[in-house]
matplotlib code that plots the C-alpha trace (Angstrom):
import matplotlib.pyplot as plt

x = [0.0, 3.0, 4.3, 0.8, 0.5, 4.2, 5.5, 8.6, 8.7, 10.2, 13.8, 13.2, 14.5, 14.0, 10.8, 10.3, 7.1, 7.6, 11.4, 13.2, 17.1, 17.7, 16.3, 17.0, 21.1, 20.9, 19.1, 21.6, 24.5, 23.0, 22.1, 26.0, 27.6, 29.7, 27.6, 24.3, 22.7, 22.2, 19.1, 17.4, 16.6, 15.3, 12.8, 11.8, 14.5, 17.8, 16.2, 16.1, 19.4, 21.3, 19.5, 20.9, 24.1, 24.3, 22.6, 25.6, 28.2, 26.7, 26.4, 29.4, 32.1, 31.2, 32.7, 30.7, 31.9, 29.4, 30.6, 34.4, 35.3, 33.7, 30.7, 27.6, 28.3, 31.1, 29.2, 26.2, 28.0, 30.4, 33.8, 33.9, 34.7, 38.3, 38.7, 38.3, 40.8, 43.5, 43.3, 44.1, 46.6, 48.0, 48.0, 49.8, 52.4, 52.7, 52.7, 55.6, 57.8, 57.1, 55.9, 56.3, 53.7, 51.5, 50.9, 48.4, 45.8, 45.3, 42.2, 39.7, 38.7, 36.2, 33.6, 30.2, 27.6, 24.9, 24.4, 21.9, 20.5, 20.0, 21.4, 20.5, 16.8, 17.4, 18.1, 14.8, 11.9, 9.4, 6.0, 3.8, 0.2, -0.8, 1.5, 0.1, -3.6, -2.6, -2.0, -4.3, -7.0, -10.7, -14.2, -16.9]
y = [0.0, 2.5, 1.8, 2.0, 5.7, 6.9, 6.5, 5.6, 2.8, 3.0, 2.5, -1.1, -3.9, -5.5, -7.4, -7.3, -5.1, -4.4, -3.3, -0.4, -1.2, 2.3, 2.0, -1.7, -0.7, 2.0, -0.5, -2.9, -0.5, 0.7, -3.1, -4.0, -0.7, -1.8, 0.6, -0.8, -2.3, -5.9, -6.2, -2.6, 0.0, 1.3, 3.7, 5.6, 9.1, 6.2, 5.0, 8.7, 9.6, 6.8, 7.4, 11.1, 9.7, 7.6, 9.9, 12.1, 9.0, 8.1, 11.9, 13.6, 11.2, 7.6, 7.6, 6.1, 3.5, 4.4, 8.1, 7.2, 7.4, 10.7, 11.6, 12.4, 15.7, 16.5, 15.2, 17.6, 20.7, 19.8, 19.5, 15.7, 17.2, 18.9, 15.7, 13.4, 15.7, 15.5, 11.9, 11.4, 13.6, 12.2, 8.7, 9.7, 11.2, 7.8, 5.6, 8.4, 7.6, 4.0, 2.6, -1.0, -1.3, -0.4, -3.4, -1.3, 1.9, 4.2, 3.6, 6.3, 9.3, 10.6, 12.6, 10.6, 12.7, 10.2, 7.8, 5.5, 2.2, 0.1, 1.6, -1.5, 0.4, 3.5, 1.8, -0.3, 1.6, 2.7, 2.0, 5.0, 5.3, 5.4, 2.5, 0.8, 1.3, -0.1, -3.3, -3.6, -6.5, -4.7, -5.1, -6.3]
z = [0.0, 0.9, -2.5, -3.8, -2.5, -3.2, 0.1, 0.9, 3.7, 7.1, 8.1, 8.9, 7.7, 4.2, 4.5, 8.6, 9.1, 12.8, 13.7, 12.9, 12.9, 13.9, 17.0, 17.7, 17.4, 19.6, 22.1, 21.7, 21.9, 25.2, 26.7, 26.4, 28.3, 31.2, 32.7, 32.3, 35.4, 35.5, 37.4, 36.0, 37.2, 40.7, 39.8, 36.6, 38.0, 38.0, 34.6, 33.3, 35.0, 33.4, 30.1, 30.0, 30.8, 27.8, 25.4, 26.5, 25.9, 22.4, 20.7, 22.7, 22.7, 20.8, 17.7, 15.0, 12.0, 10.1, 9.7, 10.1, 13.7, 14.6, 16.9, 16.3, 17.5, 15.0, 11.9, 13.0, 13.4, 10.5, 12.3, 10.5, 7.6, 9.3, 11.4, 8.5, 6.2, 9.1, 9.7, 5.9, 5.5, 8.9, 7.3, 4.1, 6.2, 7.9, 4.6, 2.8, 6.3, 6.5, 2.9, 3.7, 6.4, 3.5, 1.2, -0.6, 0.1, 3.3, 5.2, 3.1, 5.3, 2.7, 4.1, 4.1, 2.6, 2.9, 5.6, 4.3, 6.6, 3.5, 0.5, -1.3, -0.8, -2.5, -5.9, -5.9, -7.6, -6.0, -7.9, -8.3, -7.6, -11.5, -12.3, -9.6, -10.6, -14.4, -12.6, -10.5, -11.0, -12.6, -11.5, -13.6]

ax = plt.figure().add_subplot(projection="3d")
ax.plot(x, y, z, "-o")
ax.set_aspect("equal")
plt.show()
């Protein structure tokens, strides 16, 4: 029906209806702190205290793969962009002093424009609402 009407789909997972894989990493990333009690929480203020905590943790000082090793924080205010230019110039540096612990490339430091869940998603097309009415079944 979403495709039906033009709409693109949620971030979840290919063909599972009820997860989003946003929210289900960030779970996950939260369940597995050292920090994170083992027997829950005592009231809803330690669950709200701890939770502020690791909001902090995650955007202010977690450094993502995703976006190459900088924060959340960084990518949003658009430091990644210096960050990621001196880390590759830093590694050239490094592979010019030392070329033979370089079998091959650098690790790439490109700036990410796009940070896409599934890209395999984006290149799928996504049927329109007239094409969808040219297939679908008439009434006598």
């Amino acid at each position: 029906m979403l495709h039906w009407l033009g709409v693109k789909p949620s971030y979840s997972r290919p063909r599972v209806s009820d997860d989003n894989a946003f929210v289900e990493a960030l779970f996950r990333t939260a369940k597995y702190r050292p920090e994170y009690p083992k027997s829950g929480f005592t009231d809803l203020n330690d669950a709200r205290a701890w939770a502020a905590r690791f909001v902090h943790w995650y955007n202010l000082e977690h450094r993502h793969s995703g976006i190459r090793y900088v924060t959340p924080a960084q990518r949003h205010s658009g430091q990644d962009v210096e960050i990621l230019k001196r880390r590759d110039e830093l590694y050239q540096q490094a592979r010019q002093c030392h070329p033979a612990r370089w079998a091959r490339h650098t690790r790439n430091w490109d700036h990410i424009a796009v940070v896409k869940l599934n890209p395999e998603r984006d290149s799928e097309p996504i049927e329109t609402p007239a094409s969808a009415l040219d297939k679908a079944p008439r009434r006598a």
